[in-house]
C-alpha positions as protocol buffer text, in pm:
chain_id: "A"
residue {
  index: 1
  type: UNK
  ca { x: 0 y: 0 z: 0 }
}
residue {
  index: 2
  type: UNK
  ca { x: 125 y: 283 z: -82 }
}
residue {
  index: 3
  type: UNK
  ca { x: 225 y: 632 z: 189 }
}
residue {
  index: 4
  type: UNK
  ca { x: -9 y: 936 z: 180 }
}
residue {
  index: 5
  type: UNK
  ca { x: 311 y: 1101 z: 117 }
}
residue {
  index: 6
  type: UNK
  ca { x: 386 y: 949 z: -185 }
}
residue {
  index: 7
  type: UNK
  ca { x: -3 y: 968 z: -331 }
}
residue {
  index: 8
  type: UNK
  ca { x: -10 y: 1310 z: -244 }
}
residue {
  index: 9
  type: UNK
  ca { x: 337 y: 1388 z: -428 }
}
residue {
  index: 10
  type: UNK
  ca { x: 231 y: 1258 z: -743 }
}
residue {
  index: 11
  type: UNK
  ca { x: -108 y: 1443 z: -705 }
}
residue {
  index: 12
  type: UNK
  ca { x: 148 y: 1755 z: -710 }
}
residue {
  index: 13
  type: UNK
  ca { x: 139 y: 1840 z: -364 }
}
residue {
  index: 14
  type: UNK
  ca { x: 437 y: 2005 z: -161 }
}
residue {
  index: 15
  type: UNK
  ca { x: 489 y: 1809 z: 195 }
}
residue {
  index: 16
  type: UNK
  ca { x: 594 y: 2034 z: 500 }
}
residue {
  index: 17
  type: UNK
  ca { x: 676 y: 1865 z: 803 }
}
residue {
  index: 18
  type: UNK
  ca { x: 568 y: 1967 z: 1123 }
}
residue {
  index: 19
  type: UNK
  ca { x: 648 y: 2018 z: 1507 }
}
residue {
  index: 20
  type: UNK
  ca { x: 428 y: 1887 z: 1719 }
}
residue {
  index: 21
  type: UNK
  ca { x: 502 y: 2143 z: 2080 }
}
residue {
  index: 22
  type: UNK
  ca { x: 435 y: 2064 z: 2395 }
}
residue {
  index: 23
  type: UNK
  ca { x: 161 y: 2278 z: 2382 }
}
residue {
  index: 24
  type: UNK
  ca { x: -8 y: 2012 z: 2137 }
}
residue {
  index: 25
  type: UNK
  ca { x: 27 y: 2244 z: 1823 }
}
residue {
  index: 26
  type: UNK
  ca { x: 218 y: 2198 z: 1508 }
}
residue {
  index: 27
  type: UNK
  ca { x: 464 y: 2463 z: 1411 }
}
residue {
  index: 28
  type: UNK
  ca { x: 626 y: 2475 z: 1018 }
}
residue {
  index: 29
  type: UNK
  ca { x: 931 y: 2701 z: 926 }
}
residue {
  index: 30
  type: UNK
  ca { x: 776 y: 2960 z: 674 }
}
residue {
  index: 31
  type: UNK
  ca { x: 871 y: 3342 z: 525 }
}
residue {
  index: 32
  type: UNK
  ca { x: 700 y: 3605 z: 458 }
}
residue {
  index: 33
  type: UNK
  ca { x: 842 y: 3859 z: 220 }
}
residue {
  index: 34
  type: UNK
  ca { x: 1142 y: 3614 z: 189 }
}
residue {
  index: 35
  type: UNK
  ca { x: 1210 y: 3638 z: 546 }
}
residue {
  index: 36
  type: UNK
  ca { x: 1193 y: 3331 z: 767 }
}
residue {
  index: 37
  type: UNK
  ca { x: 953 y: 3268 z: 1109 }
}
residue {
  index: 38
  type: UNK
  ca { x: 824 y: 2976 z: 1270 }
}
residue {
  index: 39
  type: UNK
  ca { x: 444 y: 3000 z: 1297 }
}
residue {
  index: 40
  type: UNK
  ca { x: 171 y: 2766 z: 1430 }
}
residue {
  index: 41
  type: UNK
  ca { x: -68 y: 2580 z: 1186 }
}
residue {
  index: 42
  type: UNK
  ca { x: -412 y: 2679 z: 1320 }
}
residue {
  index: 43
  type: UNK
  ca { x: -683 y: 2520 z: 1106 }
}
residue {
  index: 44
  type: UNK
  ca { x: -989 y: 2715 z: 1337 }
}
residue {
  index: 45
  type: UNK
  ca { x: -798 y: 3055 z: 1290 }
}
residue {
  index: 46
  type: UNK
  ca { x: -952 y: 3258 z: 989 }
}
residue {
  index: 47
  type: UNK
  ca { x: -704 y: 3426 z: 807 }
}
residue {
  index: 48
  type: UNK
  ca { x: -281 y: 3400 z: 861 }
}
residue {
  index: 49
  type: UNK
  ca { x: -169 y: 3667 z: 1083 }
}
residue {
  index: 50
  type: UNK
  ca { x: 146 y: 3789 z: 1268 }
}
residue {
  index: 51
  type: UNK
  ca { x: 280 y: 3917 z: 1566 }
}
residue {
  index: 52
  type: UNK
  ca { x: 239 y: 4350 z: 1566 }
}
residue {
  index: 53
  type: UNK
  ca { x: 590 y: 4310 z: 1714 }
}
residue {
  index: 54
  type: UNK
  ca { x: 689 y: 4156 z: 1394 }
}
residue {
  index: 55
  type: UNK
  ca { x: 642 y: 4385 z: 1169 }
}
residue {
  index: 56
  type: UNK
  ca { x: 944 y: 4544 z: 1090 }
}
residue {
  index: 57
  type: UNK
  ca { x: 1106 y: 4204 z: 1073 }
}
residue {
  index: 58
  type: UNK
  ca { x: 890 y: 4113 z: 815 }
}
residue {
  index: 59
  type: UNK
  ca { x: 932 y: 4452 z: 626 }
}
residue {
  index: 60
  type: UNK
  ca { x: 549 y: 4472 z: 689 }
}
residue {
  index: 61
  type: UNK
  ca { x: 366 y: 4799 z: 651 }
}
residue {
  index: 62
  type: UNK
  ca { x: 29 y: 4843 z: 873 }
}
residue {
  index: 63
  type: UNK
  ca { x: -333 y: 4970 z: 674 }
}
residue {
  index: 64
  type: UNK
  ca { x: -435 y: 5269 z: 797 }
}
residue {
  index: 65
  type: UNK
  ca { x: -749 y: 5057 z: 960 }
}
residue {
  index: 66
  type: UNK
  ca { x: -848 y: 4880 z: 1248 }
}
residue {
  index: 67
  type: UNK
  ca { x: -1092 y: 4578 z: 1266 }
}
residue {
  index: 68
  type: UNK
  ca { x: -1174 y: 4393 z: 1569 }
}
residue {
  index: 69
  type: UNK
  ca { x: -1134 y: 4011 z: 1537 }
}
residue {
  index: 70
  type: UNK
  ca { x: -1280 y: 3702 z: 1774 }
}
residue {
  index: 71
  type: UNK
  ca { x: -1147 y: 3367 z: 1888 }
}
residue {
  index: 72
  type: UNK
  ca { x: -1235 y: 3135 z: 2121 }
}
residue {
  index: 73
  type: UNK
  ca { x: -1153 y: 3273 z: 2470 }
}
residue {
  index: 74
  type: UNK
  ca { x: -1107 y: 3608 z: 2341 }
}
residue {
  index: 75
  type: UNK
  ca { x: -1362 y: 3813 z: 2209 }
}
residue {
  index: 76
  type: UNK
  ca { x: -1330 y: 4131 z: 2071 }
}
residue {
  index: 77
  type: UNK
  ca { x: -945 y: 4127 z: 1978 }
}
residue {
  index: 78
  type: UNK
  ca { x: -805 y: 4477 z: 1829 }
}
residue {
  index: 79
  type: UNK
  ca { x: -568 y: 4393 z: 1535 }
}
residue {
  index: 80
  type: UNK
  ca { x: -459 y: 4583 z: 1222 }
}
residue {
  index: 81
  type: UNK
  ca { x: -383 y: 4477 z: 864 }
}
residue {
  index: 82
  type: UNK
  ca { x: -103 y: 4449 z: 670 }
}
residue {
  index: 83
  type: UNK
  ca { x: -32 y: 4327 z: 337 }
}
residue {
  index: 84
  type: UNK
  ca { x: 216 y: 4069 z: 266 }
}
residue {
  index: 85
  type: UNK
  ca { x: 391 y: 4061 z: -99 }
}
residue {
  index: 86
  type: UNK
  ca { x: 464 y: 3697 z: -49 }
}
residue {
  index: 87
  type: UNK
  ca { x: 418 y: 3414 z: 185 }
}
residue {
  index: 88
  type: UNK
  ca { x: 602 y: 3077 z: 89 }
}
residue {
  index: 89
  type: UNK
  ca { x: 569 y: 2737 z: 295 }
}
residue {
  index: 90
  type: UNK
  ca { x: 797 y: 2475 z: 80 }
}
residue {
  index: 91
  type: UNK
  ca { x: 767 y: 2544 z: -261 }
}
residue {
  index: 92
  type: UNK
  ca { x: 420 y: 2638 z: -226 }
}
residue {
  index: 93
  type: UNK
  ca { x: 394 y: 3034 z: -241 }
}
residue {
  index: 94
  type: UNK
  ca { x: 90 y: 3278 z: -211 }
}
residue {
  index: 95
  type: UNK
  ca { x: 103 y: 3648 z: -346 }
}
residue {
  index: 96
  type: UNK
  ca { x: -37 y: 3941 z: -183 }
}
residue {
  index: 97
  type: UNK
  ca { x: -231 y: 3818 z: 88 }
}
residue {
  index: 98
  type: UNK
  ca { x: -380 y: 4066 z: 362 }
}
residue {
  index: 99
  type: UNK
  ca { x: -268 y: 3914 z: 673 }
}
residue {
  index: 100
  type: UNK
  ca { x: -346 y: 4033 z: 1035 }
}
residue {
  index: 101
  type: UNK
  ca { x: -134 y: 4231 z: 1285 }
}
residue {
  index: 102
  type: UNK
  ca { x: -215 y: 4195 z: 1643 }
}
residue {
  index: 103
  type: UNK
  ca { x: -60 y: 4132 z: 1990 }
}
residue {
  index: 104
  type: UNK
  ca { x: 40 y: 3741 z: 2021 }
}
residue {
  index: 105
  type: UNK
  ca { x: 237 y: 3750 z: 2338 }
}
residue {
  index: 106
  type: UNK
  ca { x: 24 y: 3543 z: 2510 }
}
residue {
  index: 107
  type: UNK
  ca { x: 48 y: 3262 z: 2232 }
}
residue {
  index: 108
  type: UNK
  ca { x: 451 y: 3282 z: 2288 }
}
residue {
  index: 109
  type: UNK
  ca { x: 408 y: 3351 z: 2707 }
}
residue {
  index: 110
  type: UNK
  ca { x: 192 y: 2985 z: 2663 }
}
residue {
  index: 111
  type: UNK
  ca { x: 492 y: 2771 z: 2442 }
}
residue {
  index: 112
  type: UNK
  ca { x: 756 y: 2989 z: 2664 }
}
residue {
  index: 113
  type: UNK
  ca { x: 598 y: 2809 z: 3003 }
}
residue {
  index: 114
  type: UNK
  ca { x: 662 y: 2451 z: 2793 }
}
residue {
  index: 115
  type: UNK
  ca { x: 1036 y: 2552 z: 2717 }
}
residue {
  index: 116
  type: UNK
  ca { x: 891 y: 2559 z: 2338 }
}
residue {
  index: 117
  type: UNK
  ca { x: 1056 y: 2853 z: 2129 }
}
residue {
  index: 118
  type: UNK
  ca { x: 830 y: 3179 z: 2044 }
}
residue {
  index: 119
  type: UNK
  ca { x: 657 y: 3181 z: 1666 }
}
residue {
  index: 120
  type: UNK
  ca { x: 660 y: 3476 z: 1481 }
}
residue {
  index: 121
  type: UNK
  ca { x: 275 y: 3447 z: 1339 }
}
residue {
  index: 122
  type: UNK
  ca { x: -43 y: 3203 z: 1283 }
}
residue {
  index: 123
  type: UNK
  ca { x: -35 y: 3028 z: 918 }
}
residue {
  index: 124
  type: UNK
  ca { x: -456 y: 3032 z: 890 }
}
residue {
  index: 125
  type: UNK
  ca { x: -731 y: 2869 z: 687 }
}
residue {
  index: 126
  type: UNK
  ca { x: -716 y: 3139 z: 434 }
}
residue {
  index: 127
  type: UNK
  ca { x: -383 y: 3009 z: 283 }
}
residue {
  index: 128
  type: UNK
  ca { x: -498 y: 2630 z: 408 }
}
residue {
  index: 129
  type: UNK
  ca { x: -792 y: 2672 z: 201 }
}
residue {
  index: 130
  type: UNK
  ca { x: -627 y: 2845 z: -134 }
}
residue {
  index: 131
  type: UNK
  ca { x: -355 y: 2556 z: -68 }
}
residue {
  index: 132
  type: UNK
  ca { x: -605 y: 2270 z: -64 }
}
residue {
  index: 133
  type: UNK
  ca { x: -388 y: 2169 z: 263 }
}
residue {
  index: 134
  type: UNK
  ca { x: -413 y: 1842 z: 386 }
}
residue {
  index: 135
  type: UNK
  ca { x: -283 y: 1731 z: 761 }
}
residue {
  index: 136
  type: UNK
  ca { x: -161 y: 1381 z: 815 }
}
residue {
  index: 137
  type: UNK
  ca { x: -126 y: 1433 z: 1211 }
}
residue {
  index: 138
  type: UNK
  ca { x: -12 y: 1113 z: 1267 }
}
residue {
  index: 139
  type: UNK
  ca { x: 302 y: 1153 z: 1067 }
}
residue {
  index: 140
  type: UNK
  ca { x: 328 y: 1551 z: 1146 }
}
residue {
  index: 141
  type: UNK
  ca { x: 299 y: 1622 z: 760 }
}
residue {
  index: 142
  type: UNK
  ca { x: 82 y: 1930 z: 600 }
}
residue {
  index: 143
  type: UNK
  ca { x: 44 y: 1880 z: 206 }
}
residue {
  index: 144
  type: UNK
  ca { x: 4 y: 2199 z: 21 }
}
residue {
  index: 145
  type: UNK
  ca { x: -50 y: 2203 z: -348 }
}
């Protein structure tokens, strides 16, 4: 029988692995604007977004706007909007993509408390989606095609 990996290679899909953390999420290597971050894979999270600390490293410019965004356990998040020119995972690579800017230190205070290394951002379902992603969580593997 053959892998999923292999199936999903010939069906023209890039494999990523993944990190599982000890805070039970997966965390891929990715760059935005050719520059490289780690960021969590968060299927429930709408749209990609970053750290507003980030910014500069990411030679990211913030919209003149402000929208308020919700998530479980936190309603009513302030968070800006920035665009991206590029965001490659693998050889997969999305172009100009409005990505969200808001304050993430309490994603990196949680993996910090599990001796697990800060991420720079959230990779969401917006590229997941455009990517057709698929997550074998057994083997810690995210297809993108």
């Amino acid at each position: 029988m053959a892998s999923l990996k292999k199936i999903m290679k010939k069906k023209g899909f890039t494999c990523i692995e993944m990190k599982l953390t000890k805070t039970n999420h997966f965390k891929i290597k990715a760059k935005i604007n050719g520059i490289k971050g780690s960021f969590i894979v968060d299927t429930g999270a709408s749209n990609t977004c970053i750290h507003l600390e980030e910014t500069d490293y990411f030679n990211l410019y913030l919209e003149e706007n402000e929208v308020e965004t919700f998530g479980v356990g936190a309603s009513h998040i302030k968070a800006q909007s920035a665009i991206a020119k590029t965001i490659a995972i693998g050889k997969h690579k999305t172009k100009k993509l409005t990505i969200g800017v808001f304050d993430l230190s309490h994603v990196n205070t949680a993996l910090a408390h599990q001796n697990s290394k800060p991420i720079k951002g959230i990779i969401g379902s917006d590229i997941l989606k455009q990517a057709e992603a698929v997550i074998d969580y057994k083997e810690s593997l995210l297809f993108l095609k």
